[in-house]
C-alpha positions in Angstrom: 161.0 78.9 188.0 159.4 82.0 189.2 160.9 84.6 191.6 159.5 86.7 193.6 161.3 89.7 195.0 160.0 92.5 197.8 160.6 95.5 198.7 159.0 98.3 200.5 159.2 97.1 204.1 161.0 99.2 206.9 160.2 101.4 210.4 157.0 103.4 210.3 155.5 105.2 213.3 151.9 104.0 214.1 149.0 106.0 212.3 151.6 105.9 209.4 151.5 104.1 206.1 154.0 102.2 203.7 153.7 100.4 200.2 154.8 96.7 200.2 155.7 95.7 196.2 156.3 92.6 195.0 157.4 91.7 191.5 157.7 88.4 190.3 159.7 87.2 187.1 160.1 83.8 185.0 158.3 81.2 183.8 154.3 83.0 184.5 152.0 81.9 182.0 148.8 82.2 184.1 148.0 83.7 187.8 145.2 82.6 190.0 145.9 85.0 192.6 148.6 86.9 194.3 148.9 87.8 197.9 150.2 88.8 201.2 151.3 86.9 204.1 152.5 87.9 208.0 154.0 86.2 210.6 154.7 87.9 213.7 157.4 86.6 216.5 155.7 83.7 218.2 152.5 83.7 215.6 151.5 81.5 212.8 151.4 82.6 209.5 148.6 84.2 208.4 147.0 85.4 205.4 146.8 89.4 205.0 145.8 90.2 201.4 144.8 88.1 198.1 143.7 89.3 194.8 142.3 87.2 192.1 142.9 87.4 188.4 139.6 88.4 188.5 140.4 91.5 190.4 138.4 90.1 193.4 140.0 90.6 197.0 140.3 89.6 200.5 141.5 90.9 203.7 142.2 89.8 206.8 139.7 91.3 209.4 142.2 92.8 211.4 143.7 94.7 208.7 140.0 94.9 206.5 139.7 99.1 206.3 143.5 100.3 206.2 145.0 98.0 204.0 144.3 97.5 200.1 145.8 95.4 197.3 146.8 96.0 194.4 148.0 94.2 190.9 149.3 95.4 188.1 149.3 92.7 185.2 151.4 94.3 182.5 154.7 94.1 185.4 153.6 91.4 187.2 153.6 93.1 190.5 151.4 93.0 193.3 151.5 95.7 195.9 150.0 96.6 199.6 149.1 100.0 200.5 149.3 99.6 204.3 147.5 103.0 206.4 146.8 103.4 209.9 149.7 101.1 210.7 149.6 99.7 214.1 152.1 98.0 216.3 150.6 94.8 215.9 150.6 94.8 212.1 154.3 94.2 213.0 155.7 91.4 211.0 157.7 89.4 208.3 155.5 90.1 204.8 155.5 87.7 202.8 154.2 87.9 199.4 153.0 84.7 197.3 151.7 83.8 194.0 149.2 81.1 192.9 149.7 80.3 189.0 147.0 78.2 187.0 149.3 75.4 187.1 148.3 75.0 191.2 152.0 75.7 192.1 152.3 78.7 194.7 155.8 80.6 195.0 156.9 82.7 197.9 159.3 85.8 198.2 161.8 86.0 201.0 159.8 88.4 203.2 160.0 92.2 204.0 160.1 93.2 207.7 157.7 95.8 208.5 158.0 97.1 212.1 155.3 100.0 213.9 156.7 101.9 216.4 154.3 102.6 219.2 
């Protein structure tokens, strides 16, 4: 079993920034990736952030520019520098990891909210 446990969420003004962390525990033996998920009141679920055990990344378009990922391998924690927040970026985060064996885990989600 692997767990996945957030923190970091909370109120921010817009043009403001907050750290999303995520560290997950128990049976890792390999990581494909590790990532970030929204979902906004009345919106599907949609991929934010992703970064490869090859370091490689990938953003959303809407947040490409003010938000950057982050892993750190030796604590098994994945993190989301969010800047420039907007109202929109509003949401549930979620964050997820992909291990080797194909099985993906989620955490219970961090609510982020932007104040206009």
């Amino acid at each position: 079993q692997v767990q996945l446990v957030e923190s970091g969420g909370g109120l921010v003004q817009a043009g403001g920034s907050l750290t999303l962390s995520c560290a997950a525990s128990g049976n890792i033996f390999s990581i494909n990736a590790m990532g970030w998920y929204r979902q906004a009141p009345g919106k599907q679920r949609e991929l934010v952030a992703r970064i490869t055990s090859s370091m490689s990344t990938n953003y959303a378009d809407s947040v490409k520019g003010r938000f950057t990922i982050s892993r750190d391998n030796a604590k098994n924690t994945v993190y989301l520098q969010m800047n420039s927040l907007k109202p929109e970026d509003t949401a549930d985060y979620y964050c997820t990891i992909l291990l080797s064996s194909g099985i993906t885990y989620w955490g219970k989600g961090t609510l982020v909210t932007v104040s206009s």
